[in-house]
C-alpha positions in Angstrom: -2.9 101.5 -324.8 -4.8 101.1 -327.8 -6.9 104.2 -329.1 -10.1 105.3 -327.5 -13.1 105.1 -329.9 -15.4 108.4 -330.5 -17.7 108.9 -327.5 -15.7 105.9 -325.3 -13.8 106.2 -321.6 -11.1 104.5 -321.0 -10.8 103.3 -318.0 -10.2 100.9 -315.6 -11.2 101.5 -312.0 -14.5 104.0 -312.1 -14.2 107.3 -311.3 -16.3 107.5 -308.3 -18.0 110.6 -306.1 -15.6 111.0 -303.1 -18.8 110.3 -300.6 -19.2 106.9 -302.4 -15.5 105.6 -302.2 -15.7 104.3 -298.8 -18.4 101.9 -299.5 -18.2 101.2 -303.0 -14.5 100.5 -303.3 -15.6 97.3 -301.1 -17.8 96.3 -303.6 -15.4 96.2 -306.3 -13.3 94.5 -304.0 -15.7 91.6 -303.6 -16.0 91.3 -307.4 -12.2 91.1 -308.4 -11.4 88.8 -311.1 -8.4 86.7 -310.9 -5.6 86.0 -313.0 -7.1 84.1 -316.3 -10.5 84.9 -315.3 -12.9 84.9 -318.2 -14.6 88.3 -318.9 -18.0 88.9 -316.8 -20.6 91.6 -316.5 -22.4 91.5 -313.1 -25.8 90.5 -312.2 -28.0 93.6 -313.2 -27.0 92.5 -316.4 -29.4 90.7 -318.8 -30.6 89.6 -322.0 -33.9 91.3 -321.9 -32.8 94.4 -319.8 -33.5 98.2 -320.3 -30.8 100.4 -320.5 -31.4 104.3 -319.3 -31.9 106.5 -322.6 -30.0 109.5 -323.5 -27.3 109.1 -320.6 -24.2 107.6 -321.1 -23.9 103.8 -321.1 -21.7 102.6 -318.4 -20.6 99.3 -318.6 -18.0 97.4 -316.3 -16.9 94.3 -315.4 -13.8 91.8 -314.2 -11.9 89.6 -316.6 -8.5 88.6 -316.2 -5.7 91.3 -314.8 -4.3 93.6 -317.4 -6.5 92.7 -320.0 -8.2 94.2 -322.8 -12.1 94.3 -322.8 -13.8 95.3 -326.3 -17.4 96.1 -325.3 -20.2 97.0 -327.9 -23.7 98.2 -327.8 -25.8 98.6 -330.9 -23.7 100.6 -332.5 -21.4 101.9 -329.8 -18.6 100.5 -328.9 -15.4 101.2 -326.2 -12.7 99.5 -324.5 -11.3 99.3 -321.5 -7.9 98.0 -319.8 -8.2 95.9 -316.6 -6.5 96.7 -313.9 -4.5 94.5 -311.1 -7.7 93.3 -309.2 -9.3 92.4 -312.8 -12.2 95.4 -313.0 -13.0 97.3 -316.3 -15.5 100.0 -316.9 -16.4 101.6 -320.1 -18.5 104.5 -320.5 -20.2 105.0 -324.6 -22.3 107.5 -325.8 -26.1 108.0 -325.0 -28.6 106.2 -327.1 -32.2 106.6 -327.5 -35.4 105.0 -327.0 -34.9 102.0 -329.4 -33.8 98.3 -329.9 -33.1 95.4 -330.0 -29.5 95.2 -329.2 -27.1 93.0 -328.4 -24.5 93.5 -325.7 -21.2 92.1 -325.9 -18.0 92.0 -324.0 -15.1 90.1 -324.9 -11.6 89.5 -323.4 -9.0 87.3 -324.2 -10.7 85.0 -325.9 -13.8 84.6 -323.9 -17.1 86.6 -324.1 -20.3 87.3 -323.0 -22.9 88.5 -324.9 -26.7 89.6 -324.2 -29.6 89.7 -326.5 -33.0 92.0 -326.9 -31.1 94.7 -324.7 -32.9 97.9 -325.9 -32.7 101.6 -324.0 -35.6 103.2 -322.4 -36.4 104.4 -319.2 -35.2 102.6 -315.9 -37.4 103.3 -312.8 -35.9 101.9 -309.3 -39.1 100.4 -307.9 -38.3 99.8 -304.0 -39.4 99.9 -300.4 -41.2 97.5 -298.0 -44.2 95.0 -298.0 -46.7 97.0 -299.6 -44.4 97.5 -302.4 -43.4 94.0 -302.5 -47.1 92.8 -302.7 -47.8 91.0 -305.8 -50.0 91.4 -308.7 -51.6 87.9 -307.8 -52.7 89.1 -304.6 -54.6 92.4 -305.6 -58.2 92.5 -305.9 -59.5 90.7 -308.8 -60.4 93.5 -310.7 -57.0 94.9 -310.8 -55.5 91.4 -311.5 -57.5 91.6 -315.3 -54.4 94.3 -316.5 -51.9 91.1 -315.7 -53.8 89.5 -318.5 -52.2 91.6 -321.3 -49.2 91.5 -323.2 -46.6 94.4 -322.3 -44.0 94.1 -324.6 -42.6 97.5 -324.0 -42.5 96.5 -320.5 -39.1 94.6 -318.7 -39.7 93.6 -315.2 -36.1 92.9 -313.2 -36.2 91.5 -309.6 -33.5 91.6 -307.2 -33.7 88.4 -304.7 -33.8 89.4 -301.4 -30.5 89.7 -299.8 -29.7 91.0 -296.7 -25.9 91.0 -296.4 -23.6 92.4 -293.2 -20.8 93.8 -296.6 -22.0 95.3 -299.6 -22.0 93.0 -302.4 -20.7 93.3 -306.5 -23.6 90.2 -306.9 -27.0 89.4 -306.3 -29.4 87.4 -307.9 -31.3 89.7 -310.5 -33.5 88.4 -312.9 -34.5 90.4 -316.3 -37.6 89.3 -318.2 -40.3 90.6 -320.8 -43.6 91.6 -319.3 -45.6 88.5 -319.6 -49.2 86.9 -317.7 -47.1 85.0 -315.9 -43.9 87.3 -315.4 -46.4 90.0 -314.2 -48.0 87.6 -311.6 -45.4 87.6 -308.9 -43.8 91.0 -309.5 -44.6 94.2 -307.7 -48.5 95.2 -308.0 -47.8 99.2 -307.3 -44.4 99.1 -309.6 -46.2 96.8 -312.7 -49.4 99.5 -313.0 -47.0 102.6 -312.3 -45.4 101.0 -315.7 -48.2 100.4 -317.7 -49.6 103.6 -316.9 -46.8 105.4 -318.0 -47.1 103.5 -321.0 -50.5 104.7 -321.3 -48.5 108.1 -322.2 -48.5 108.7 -325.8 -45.2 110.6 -325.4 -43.8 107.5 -324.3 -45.7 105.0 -326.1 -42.6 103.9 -328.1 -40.2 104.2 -324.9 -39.4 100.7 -323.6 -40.0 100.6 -319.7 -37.8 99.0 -317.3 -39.2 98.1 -314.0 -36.2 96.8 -311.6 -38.3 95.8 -308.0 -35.5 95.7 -305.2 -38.0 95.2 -302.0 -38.2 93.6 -298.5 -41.7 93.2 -296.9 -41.3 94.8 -292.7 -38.1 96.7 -293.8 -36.8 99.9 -291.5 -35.4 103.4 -293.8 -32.3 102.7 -292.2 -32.0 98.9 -293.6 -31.7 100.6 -297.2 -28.9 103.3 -296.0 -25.3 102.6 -296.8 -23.3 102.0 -292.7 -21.5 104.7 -293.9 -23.9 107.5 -294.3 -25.6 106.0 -290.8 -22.3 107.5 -288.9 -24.8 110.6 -288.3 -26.8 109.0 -286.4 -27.3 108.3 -282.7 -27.1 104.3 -282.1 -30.6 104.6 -280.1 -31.9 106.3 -283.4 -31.4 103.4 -285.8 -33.5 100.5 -285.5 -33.5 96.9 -287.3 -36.1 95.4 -289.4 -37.9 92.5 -289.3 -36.4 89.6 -289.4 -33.6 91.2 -287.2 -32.3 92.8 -290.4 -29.5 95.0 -289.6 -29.3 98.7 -290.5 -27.3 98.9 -293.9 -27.9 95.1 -294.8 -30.7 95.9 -297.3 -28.3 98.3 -298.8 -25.7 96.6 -298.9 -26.9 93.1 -300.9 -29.8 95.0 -302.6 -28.9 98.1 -303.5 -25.2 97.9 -303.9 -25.4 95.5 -306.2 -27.2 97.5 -308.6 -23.6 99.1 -308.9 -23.4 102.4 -311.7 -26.8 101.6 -312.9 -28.6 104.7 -314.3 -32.5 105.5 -313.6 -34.7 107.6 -315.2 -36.1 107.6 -311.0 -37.3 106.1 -307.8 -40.8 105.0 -306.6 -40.2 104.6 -303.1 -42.7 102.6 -301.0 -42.2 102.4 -297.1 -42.6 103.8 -293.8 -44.6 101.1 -291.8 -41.9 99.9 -290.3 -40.6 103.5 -288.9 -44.3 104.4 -288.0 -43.1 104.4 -284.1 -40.3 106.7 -284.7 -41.6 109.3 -287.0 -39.6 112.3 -285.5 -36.1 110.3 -286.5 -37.9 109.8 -290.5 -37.3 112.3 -292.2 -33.2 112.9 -292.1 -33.5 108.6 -292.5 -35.2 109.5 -295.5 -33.0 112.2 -296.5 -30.1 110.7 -296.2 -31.4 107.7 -298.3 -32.0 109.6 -300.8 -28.3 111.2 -300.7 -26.6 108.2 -300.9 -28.5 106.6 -303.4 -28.2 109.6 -305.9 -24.2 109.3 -305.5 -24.0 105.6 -306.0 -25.9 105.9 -309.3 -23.8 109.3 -310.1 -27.1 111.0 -310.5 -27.5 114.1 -308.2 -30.8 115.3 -309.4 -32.5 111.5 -309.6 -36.3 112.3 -309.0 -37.6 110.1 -305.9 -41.3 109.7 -305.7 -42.4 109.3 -302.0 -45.4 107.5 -301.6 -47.3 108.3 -298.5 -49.3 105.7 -297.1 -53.1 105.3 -297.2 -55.7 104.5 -294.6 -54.5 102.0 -291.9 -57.5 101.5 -289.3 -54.8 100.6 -286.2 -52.6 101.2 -284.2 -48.8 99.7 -286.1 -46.4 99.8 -283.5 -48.0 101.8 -280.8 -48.7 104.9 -283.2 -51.3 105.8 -285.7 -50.3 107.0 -289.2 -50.5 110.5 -289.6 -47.6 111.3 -287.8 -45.6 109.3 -290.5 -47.3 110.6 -293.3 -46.7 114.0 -291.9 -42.7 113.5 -292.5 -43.0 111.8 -295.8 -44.8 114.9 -297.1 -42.0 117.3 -295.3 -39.1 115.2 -297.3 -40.9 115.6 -300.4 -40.9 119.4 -299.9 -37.9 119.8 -298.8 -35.7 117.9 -301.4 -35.2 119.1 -304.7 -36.7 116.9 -307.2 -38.8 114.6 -305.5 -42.7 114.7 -304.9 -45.3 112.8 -302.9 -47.5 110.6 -304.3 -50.9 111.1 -301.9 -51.8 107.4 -300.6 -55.5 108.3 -299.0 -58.8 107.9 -300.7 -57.5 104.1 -302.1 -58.7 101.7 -299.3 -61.3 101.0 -296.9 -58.5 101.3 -294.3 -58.5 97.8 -292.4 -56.4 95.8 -294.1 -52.2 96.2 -293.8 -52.4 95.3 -296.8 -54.7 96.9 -299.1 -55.4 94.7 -302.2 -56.0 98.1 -304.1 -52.6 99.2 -305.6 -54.5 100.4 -308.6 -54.8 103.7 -308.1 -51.2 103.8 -306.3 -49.4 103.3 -309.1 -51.9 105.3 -311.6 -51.5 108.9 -309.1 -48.0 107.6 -308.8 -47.1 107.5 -313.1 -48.9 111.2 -312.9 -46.6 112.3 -310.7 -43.6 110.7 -312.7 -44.9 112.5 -315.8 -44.6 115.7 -314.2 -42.0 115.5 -312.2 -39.4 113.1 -314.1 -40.6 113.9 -317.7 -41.5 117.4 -317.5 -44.9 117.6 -318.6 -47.4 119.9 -318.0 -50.3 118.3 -316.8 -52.6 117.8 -313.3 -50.5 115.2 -311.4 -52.3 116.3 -307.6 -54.5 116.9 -305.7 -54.8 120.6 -303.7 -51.9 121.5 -301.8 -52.0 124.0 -298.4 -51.0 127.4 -299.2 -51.6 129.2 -296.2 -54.3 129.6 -293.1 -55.5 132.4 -291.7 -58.4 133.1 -289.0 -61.5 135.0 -289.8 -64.0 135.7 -286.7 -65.3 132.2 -285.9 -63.6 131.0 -289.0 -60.3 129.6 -290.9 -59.8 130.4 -294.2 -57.8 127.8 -295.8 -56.0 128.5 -299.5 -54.8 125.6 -301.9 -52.5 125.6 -304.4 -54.6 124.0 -307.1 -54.3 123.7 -310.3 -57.7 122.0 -311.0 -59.9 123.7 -308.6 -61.6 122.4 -305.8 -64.1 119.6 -304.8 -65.9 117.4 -302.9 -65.9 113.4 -302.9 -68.9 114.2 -300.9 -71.4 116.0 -302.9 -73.2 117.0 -299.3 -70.0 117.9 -297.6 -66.6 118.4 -297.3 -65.6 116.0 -294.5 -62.1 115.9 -292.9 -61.6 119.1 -291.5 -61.3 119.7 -287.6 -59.9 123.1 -285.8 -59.0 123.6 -282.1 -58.9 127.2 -280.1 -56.6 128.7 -277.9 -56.9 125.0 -275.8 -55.8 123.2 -278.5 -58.7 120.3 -278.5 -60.1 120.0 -281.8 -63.6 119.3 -282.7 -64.9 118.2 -285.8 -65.5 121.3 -288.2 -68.4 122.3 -291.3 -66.2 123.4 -294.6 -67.5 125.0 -297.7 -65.8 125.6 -300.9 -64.8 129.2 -301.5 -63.1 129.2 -304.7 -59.5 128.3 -304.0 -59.9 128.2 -300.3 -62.0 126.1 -297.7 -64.1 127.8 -295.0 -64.0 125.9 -291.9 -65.9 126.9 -288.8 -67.1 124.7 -285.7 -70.1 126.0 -283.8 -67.9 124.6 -280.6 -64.8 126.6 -281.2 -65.6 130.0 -280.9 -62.0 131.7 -281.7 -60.5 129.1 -283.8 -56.3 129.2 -284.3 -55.4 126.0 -285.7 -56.6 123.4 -288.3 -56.2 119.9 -289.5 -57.2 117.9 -291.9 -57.3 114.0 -292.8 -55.5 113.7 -289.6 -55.9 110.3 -288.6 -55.0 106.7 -289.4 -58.3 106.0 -291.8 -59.5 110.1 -291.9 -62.8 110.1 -293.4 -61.8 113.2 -295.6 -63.1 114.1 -299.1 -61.5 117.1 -300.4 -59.8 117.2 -304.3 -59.7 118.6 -307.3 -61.9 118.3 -310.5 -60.0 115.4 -311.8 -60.2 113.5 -308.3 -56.9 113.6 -307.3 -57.1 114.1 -303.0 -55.6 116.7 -301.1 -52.7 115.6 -298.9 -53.2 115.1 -294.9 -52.4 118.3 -293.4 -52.0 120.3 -289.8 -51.4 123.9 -288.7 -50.3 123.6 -285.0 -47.6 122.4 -283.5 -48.5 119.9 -280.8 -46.6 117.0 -279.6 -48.0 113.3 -281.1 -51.0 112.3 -280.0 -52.4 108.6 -280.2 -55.9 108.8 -279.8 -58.2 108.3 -282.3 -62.4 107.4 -282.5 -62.9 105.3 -285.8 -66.0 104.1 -287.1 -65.5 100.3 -288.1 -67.4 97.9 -290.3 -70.4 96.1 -289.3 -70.7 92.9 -287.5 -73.1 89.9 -287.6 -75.1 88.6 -284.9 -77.1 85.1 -284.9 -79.0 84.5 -282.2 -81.4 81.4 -281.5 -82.9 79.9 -278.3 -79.7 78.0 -277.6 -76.7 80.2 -278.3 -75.9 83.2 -279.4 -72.8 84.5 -281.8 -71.0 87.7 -282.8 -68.8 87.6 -286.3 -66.6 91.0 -286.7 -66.1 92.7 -290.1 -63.0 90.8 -290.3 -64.5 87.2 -290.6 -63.9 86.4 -286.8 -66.3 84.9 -284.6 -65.7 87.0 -281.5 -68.3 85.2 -279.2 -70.6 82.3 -278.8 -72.7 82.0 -275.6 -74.8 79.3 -274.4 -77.1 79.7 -271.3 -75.4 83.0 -270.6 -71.9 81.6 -270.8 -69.1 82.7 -273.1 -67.3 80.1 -274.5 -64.9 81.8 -276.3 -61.6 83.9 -275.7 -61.6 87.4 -275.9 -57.9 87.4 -276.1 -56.5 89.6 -279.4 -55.3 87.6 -282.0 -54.8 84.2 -282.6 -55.4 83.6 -279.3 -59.2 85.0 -278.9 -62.4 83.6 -281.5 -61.9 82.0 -284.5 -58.8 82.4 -286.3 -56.1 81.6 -289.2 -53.1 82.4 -288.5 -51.0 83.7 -291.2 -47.2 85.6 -291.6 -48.8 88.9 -290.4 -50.8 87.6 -288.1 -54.7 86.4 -288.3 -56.0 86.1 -291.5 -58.9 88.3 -292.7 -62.1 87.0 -294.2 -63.5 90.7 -295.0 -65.8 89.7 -298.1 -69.1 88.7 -296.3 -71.9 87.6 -297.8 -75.7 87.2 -296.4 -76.1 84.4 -299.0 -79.6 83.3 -297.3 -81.9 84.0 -293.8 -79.2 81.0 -292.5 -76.3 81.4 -294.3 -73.3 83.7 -293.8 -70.0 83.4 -296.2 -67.3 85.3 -295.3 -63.8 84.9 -297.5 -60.7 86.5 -299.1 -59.5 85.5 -302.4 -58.0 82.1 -301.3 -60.1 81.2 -298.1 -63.7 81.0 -297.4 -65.8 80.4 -294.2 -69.2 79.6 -294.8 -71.4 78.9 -292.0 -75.2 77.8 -291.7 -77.2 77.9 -288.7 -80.1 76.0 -287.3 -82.0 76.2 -284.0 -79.3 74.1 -281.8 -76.4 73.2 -284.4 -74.2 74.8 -286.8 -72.2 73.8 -289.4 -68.7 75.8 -290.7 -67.1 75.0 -294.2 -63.7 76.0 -294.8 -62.4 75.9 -298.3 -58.5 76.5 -298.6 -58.2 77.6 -302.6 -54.4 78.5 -302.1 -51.0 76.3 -302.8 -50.2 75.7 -299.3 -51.8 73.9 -296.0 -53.7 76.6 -293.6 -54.6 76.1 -290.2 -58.6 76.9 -288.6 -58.4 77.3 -284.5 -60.9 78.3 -282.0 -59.7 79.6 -278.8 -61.9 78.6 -275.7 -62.8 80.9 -272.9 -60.5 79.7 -269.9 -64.0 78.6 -267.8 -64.3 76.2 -270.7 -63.3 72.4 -269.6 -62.6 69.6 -271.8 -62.7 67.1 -270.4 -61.9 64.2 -272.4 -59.2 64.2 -275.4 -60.5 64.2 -279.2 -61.4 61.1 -280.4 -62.3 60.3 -284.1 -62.4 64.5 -284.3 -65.5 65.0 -281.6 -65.0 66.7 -278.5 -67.3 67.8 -275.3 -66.9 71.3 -274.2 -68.3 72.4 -270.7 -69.0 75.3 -269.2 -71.4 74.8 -266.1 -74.4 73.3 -267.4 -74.0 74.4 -270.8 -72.3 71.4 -273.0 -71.1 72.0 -277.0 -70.2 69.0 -279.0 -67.8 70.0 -281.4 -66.7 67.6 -284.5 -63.9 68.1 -287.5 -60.8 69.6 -285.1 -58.4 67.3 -285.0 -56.1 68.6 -281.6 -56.8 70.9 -278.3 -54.0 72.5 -276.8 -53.5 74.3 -273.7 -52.7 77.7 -273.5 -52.4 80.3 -270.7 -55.6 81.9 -272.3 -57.3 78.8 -272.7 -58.3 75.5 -274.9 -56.9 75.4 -278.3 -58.7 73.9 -280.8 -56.7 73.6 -284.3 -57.6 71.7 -287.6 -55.6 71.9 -290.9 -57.2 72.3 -294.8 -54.7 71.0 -297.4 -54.4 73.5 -300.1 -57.2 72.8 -302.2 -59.7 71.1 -299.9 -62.4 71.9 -298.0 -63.5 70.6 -294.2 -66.6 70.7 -292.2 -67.2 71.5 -288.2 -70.4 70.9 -286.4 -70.9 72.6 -283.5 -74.3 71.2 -281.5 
């Protein structure tokens, strides 16, 4: 065996944690290199990567059996014997921040080399949809930071791969922060980077970003089958798509082989939303089996909790999940929330602010993964304690406390001995709220931001919001009174109409008849439908006494009114076709087909010509009226 250079491992299967070997001895398996086999370096390997900083390097591999790999970094270098099933790993000394190097490993004649490798810090960016959401499809505003050059920043995506085995490959693609790079990678993980490179400590650290997400993804699709033994068959649930539990592990996370991180930003709990009580070991456990894979027992996991959601997902509001979040970030040894509320208007799944997301979330990084001293939180429950007709709340604070709300501090509610909570008057007592309700008269217990879009206001002096929080111990609830946005209503002599905050016209009666569905959904009102269900057209506009726009960042409606006729423009700005419907009351009768795009709608005596839908179908609801807008174009429908 030739000699070992300074700082080098020889090896040639990886010494692995005894948890791991189960798992990860099948995905060496799978990437065994034959007899002759030319040397290769798997997938989350690339020119333009970031390696982790001051750890060791691990690099491994297959060539051909019993060979001799020479691999070199900068200026490290090691080698490695294969063994019988053709794997190699080599193991070099740490580097620093720095680059560009060049990557090379070479075996009997063949080699592969990789350029503008340079070490930095490595942050596992992963979760569900809202982590998957692109930079493209945030708010405008926030799009304007995709228009710089980041050339600091490296942006890796891993395809996405469910897979019933874990897997040695994946499709992973390394590439320097660019306008159009930045476009279609995560939104919350690409302004968590550049924030952190807004950190003069790490201004001259290279950032690696490596996005391994699955939009409507379940904790328990990310766990390894192994470490889901634990668990009760009832307990574990599939993810959309009928994903399996362990098949996001095993072809997005496995792949990702030895890899070292400087952390995780973890995005998710949607999908678990209906089972929150099961959460937090899911979590746990995650978090376990991911810190052995990457042989990093103390690898900080940032938890963020999720903001305002207006509805009901899955039968159950959100505090309940946010509730457990916040418990596994206390209870796990270097990981921390990252506080989602107080960073969208709450009606949207989706909220097109990710912003502020991934500015709280670099905060908490700094603190937590880089050990500075600085305000990374809001205020954090200390303790409660009653006080006559009153509950003393202290915080934890290291800023002080505030008020969004310069006339209040809204969010707080407390319950008595019955346990029904009303609504509660708080004041700012230095480091503790004073919360009293003039209808509970010997308060016990006390919550606060506890509902799916609280109306709460309470941080520090820098603005960072105090985390949702409760005192009692009572069983879910799913109940909640919500204010919502404003509708529209036009009314004339001849008909009347209703359009929601959401861009939907709900109603439209003529001669006291409804001629529209009140189904939910696609099937009630106007609609487009889209992947997660009816698209929202939540910008509207009073552009004049007659005309009402109402649009997203691809689609707009834009309607204009007269005494007996109307007239809708749809405008489809996005790459693909989109479909307009109206769904018809069921007392509605049509009685003849579309011709030339006009039909005749009846209901009684009241008649509705309709032109620009080109078919009607029949539905258990009702009438179907559907039309399709090429990407790019725009159509018009009269209603008279």
């Amino acid at each position: 065996m030739p000699a070992s250079p300074a700082g080098a491992n020889v090896s040639g299967r990886p010494h692995l944690p005894i948890y791991m070997a189960g798992f990860l001895s099948m995905v060496v398996l799978l990437g065994c290199g034959p007899a002759g086999a030319e040397v290769r370096l798997p997938d989350i390997f690339g020119s333009n990567m970031v390696l982790q900083r001051d750890q060791p390097v691990i690099v491994w591999g297959t060539a051909s059996t019993n060979d001799r790999v020479q691999v070199r970094l900068g200026p490290r270098s090691a080698v490695a014997l294969t063994g019988a099933d053709g794997n190699w790993q080599v193991t070099m000394e740490a580097l620093t921040a720095g680059g560009p190097y060049e990557l090379k490993a070479s075996s009997g004649g063949t080699a592969v080399v990789l350029t503008n490798v340079y070490c930095g810090d490595v942050w596992l960016c992963s979760g569900q949809s809202n982590m998957q959401w692109p930079v493209k499809d945030v708010n405008p505003s926030e799009q304007q930071a995709m228009l710089a050059e980041y050339p600091d920043l490296r942006l890796c995506s891993v395809a996405k791969t469910p897979a019933q085995k874990p897997l040695s490959a994946a499709k992973i693609n390394w590439r320097t922060c660019t306008p159009k790079a930045a476009r279609d990678f995560s939104a919350v993980a690409f302004f968590f980077g550049t924030q952190l490179l807004k950190d003069p400590a790490l201004a001259q650290v290279p950032i690696g970003l490596v996005d391994s997400s699955f939009g409507g993804t379940t904790c328990e699709g990310w766990i390894p089958r192994l470490a889901l033994t634990n668990f009760k068959p009832q307990d574990l649930h599939d993810s959309m798509f009928g994903i399996k539990p362990a098949n996001l592990y095993n072809g997005m996370i496995a792949p990702l082989g030895r890899t070292r991180f400087k952390g995780v930003l973890w995005y998710q709990g949607e999908s678990n939303s209906a089972h929150p009580e099961t959460y937090p070991a899911l979590l746990a456990t995650m978090i376990s089996a991911w810190r052995q894979q990457f042989d990093q027992p103390n690898l900080p996991f940032l938890i963020v909790q999720l903001p305002e959601y207006a509805n009901l997902w899955e039968g159950y509001y959100w505090p309940w999940i946010r509730e457990q979040q916040s418990r596994v970030a206390a209870s796990i040894s270097n990981s921390a929330l990252v506080v989602g509320i107080r960073t969208t208007d709450g009606f949207n799944l989706h909220p097109k602010e990710k912003l502020e997301i991934g500015r709280r979330a670099a905060l908490v990084a700094r603190r937590v993964a880089y050990g500075e001293n600085l305000i990374a939180s809001g205020p954090r429950l200390k303790s409660a304690s009653t006080s006559g007709a009153a509950i003393r709340v202290t915080f934890d604070t290291d800023d002080g406390l505030s008020s969004a709300n310069p006339d209040r501090v809204g969010g707080f509610a407390v319950a008595g001995p019955d346990g029904n909570y009303r609504f509660a008057d708080a004041r700012i007592d230095g480091n503790k709220v004073i919360v009293s309700s003039p209808d509970v008269v010997q308060p016990q217990t006390v919550r606060y931001a506890w509902a799916g879009m609280p109306q709460a206001g309470l941080v520090n002096k820098s603005g960072l919001p105090a985390a949702p929080f409760r005192t009692d111990t009572l069983p879910c609830s799913n109940v909640e009174l919500q204010l919502q946005r404003a509708t529209r209503r036009v009314a004339t002599s001849a008909y009347e109409m209703v359009i929601d905050a959401n861009g939907t016209v709900t109603s439209l009666i003529l001669d006291g008849a409804q001629f529209l569905s009140n189904e939910p959904g696609t099937a009630g009102g106007s609609s487009i439908p889209g992947f997660w269900g009816p698209r929202t057209l939540n910008n509207i506009r009073e552009i004049g006494p007659q005309l009402l726009a109402c649009s997203d960042d691809m689609v707009s409606l834009q309607m204009e009114f007269a005494d007996k006729s109307m007239l809708w423009t749809i405008t489809n700005r996005g790459n693909e076709t989109l479909t307009f419907q109206l769904a018809l009351s069921p007392h509605v009768q049509v009685p003849e087909a579309i011709t030339n795009g006009l039909a005749r709608l009846v209901r009684g005596p009241a008649i509705l010509n309709v032109e620009g839908f080109d078919t009607i179908t029949n539905t258990l609801t009702g009438a179907l009226l559907s039309t399709h807008i090429a990407a790019g174009a725009t159509k018009s429908i009269s209603l008279k």
